[in-house]
C-alpha positions in Angstrom: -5.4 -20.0 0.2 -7.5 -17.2 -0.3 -10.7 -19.0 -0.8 -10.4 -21.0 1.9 -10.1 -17.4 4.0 -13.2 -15.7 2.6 -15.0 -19.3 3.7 -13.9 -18.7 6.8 -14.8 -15.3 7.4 -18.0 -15.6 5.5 -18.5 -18.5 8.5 -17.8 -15.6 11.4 -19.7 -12.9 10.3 -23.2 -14.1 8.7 -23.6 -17.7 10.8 -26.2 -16.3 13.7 -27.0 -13.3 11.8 -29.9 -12.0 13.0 -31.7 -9.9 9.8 -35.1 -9.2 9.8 -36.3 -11.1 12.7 -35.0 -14.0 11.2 -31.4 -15.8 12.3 -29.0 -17.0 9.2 -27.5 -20.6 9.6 -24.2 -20.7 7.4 -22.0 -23.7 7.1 -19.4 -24.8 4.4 -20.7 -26.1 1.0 -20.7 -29.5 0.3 -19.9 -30.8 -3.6 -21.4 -33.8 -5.5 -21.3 -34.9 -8.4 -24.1 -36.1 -10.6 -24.0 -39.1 -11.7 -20.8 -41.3 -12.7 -17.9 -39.9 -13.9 -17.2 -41.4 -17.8 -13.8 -40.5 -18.6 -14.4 -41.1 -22.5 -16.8 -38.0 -22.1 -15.8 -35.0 -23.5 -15.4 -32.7 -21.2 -17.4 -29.6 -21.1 -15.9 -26.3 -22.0 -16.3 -23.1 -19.7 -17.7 -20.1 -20.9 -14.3 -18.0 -20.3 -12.4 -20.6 -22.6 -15.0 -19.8 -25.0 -14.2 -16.1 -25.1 -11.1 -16.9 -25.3 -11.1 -18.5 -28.2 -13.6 -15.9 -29.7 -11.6 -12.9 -29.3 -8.3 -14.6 -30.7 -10.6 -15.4 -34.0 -11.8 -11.9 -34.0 -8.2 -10.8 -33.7 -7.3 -12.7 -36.3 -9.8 -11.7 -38.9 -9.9 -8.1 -37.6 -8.7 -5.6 -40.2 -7.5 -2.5 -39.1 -5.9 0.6 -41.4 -1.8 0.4 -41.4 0.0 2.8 -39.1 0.2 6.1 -40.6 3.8 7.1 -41.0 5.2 9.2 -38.1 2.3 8.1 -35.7 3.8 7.8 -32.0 3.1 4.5 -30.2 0.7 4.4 -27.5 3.5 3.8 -24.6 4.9 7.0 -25.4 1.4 8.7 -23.7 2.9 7.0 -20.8 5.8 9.6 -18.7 8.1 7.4 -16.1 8.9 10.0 -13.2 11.8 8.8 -11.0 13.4 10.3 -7.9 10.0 11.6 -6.1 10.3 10.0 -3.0 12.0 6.9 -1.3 10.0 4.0 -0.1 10.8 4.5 3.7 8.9 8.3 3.3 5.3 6.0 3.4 6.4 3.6 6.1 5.1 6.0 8.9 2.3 7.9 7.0 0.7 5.5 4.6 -1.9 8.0 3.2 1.2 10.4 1.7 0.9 8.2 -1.2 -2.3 9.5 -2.3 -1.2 13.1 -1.6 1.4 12.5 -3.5 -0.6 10.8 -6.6 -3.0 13.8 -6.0 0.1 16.2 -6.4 1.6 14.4 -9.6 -2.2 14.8 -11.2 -2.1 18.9 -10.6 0.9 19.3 -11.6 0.5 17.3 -14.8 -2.7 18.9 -15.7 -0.9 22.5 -16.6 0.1 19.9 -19.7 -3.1 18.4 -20.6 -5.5 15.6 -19.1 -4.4 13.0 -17.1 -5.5 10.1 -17.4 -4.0 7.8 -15.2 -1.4 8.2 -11.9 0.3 5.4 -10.3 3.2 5.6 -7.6 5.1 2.5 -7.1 6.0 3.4 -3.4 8.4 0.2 -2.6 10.3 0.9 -5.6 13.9 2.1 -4.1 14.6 4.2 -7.5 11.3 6.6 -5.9 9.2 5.9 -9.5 5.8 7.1 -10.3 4.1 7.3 -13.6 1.9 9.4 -15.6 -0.7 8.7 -18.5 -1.9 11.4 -20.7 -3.8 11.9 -23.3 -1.4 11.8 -26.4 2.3 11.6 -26.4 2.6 15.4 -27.3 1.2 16.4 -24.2 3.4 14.0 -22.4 6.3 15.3 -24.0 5.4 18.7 -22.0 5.2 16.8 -19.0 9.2 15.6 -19.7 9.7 19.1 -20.3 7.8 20.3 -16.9 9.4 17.7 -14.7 12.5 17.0 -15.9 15.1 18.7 -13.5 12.8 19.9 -11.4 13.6 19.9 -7.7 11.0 18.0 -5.7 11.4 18.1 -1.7 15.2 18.4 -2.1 15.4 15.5 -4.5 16.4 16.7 -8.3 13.6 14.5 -10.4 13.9 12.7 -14.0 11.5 12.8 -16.2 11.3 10.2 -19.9 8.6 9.1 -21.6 7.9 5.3 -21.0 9.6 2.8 -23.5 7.0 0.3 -23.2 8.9 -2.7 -21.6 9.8 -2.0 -18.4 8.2 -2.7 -15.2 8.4 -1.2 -12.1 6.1 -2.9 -9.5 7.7 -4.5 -6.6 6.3 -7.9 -5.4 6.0 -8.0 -1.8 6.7 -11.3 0.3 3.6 -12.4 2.5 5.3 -10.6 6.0 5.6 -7.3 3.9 2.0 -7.5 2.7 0.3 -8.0 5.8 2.3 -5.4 7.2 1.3 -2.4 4.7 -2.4 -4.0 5.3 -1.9 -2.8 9.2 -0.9 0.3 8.3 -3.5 1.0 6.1 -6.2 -0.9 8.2 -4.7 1.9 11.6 -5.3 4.8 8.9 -9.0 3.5 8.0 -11.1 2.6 10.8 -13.9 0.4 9.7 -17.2 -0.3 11.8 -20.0 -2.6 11.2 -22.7 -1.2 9.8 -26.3 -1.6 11.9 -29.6 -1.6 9.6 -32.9 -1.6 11.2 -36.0 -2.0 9.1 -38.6 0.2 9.7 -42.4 -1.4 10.2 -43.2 -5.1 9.8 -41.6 -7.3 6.5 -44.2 -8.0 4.2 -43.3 -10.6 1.8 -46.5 -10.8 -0.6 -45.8 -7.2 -1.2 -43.9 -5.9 -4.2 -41.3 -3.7 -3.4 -41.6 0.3 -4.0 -38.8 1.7 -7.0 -37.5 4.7 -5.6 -38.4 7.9 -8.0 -34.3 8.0 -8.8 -34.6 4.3 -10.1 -37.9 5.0 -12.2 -36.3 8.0 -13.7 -32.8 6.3 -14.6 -35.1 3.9 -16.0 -37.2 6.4 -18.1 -34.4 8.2 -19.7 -32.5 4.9 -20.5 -35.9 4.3 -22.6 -35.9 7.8 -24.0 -32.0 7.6 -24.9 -32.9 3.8 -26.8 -35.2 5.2 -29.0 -34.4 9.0 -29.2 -34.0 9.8 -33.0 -31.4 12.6 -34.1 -30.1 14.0 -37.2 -25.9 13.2 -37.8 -23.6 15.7 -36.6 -23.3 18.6 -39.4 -19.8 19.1 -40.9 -17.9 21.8 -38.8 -20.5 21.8 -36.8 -18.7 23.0 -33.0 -19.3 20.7 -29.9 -21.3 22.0 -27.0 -19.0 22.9 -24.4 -17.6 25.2 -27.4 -20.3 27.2 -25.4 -18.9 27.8 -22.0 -15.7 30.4 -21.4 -13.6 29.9 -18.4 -12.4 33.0 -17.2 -9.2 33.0 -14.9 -7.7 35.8 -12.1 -11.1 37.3 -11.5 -10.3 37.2 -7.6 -8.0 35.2 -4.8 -10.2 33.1 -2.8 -9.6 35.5 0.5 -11.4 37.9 -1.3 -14.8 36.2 0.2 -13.6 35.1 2.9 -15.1 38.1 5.1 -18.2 39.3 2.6 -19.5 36.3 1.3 -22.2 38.8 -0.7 -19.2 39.3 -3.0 -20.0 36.4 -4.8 -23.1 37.3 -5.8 -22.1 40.3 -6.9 -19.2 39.2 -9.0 -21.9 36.9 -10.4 -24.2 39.8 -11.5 -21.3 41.9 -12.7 -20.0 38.9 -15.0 -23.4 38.1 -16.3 -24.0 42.0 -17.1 -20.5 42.6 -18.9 -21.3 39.0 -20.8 -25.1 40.3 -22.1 -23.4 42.6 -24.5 -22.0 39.3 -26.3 -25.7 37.4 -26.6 -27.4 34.9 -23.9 -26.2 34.4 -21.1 -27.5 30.7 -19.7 -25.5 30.4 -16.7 -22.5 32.2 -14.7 -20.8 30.1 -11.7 -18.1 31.4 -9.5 -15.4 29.1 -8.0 -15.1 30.9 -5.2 -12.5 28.4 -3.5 -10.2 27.8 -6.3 -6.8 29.2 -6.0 -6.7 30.7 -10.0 -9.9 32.3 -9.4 -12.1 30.9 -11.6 -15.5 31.4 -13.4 -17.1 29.9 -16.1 -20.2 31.5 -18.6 -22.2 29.7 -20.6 -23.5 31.0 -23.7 -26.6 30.1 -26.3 -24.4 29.5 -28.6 -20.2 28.9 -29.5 -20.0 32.2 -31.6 -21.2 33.9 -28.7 -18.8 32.1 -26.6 -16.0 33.3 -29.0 -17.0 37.0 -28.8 -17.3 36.9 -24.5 -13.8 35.3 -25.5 -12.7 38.8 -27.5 -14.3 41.1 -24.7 -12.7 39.8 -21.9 -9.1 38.3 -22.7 -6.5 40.5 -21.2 -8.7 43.2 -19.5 -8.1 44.4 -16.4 -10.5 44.0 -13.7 -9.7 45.3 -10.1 -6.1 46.0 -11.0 -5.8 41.8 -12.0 -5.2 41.0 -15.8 -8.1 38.8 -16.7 -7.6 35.5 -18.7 -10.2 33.8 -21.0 -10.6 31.0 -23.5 -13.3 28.5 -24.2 -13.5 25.4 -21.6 -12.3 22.4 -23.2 -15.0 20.0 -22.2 -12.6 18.6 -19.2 -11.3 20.2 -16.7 -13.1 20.7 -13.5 -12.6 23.5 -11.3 -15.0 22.5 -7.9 -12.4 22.5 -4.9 -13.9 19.5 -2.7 -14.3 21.0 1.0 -13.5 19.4 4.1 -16.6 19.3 6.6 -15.1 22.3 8.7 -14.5 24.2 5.9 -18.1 23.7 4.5 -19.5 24.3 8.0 -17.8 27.6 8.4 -19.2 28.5 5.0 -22.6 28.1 5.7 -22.0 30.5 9.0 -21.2 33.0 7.0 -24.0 32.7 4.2 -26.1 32.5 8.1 -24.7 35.6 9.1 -25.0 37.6 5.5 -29.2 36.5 5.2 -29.9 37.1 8.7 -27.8 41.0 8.0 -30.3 40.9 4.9 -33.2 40.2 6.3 -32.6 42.5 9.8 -32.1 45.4 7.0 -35.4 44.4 5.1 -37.5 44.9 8.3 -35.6 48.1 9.0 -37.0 49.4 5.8 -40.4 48.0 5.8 -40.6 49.5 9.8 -39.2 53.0 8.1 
């Protein structure tokens, strides 16, 4: 029993606990009741029954508009994958599922958003499945995936029909072992908190300055007061153009300084169109990507218009206005960040060797 386990664990760790200069004493709960029991009493309901009972009685005197002829059901969002892998490729190397799941995400984004990955990695048919955003987009998944070769292994692609199921329920033995496996992977410690100073109870604790703002702006959005949404009015991130091939990630890889530049060179070209607000280079990302925001979408649109299949540095530029989704930050590993900030090191220190050289001149 479950329960019964936490109890016991619960027992282990906290009974002798020393925390603040005080030592826990934790033992197993004891239940009375109060009173006599009266069996012609009726018995109390829970709150979840409750619920329960509400949301069938909302369900039954909801109304909702009929189906409009020709709409798609919502399983057909849903893309079944099969053939990706077999369950013995995760018995050694447990964290190949999430690259894997990671993988299945990329590759399904060229289609639309993603909204949901799962691999069912004891199923012997190799099945993973993919939720997007509307059944047209996962139609292009079918057509992306279907076919495909895949590590040697030819893959099928259909949309989902709604019924069946794929998950694989594991016997006790099995469970325990894929929680080794996973428990060898990720190493946990116990954590050590020290307090600093003396505990005060008659004082009231500090908020942190995070907390009070969080708190201010939950205020501000409660009773903020703005005018409806005008018709055809365009949403904000209408604003913001994502421009595509404007370098390869080597290209900063030995002058960091580039970036800067390309930055000033992209917010010059932009000017001609109107305000420029912001330019950010993602300097890691393997499409080479930037993204302008402008004051305004009409703005946005004519950036779109200048730049759109011009050359820059003999690479053919592509640009269209971000769809308020996608993001484009490449998450570094620590070495990776650490041999970045080397080389921003080495570019100031260059910058600020040559300042002194001037000033001495």
């Amino acid at each position: 029993n479950r329960q019964v386990e936490s109890v016991d664990l619960a027992l282990n760790i906290l009974d002798g606990y020393e925390i603040r200069g005080r030592k826990l004493r934790v033992e197993r709960a004891e239940f009375h009741m109060r009173g006599e029991y009266n069996p012609a009493l009726k018995p109390k309901r829970r709150k979840k029954d409750k619920e329960k009972v509400k949301k069938m009685k909302e369900k039954l005197f909801d109304w909702r508009p009929d189906k409009m002829r020709g709409e798609r059901a919502k399983h057909e969002r849903v893309v079944t994958v099969k053939n990706l892998f077999t369950p013995e490729t995760f018995d050694k190397e447990v964290q190949l599922i999430l690259e894997y799941q990671n993988d299945l995400r990329e590759e399904c984004k060229k289609c639309g958003t993603v909204r949901k990955v799962i691999i069912y990695d004891r199923h012997p048919e190799g099945v993973a499945q993919v939720t997007m955003a509307d059944p047209d987009e996962a139609d292009l998944v079918v057509k992306l995936l279907h076919g495909r070769f895949f590590g040697q292994k030819k893959l099928t692609a259909e949309l989902w029909d709604g019924k069946a199921k794929y998950k694989i329920v594991e016997t006790e033995e099995e469970a325990l072992e894929r929680k080794k496996k996973w428990d060898t992977k990720l190493r946990v410690e116990r954590a050590e908190f020290h307090m600093r100073g003396e505990y005060n109870p008659a004082l009231k604790p500090k908020r942190r300055k995070k907390d009070k703002e969080k708190v201010k702006k939950m205020k501000e959005k409660l009773f903020d007061w703005r005018p409806d949404k005008m018709r055809g009015e365009r949403a904000k991130h209408e604003r913001v153009v994502t421009v595509k091939n404007l370098f390869t990630p080597e290209t900063f890889d030995k002058e960091v300084q580039l970036i800067l530049e390309y930055q000033n060179d992209l917010r010059e070209e932009c000017k001609k169109c109107g305000t420029v607000r912001k330019v950010i280079i993602y300097d890691r990302h393997p499409e080479g990507v930037a993204q302008v925001t402008m004051a305004d979408p009409d703005e946005a649109d004519l950036v779109v218009k200048l730049l759109h299949g011009r050359f820059f540095g003999q690479k053919k530029l592509t640009a269209e206005l971000w769809d308020g989704k996608t993001k484009y930050k490449i998450v570094e590993t620590e070495e990776e960040a650490l041999e970045r900030k080397k080389k921003w090191d080495t570019y100031l220190e260059q910058k600020e060797k040559q300042k002194e050289d001037d000033d001495s001149d």
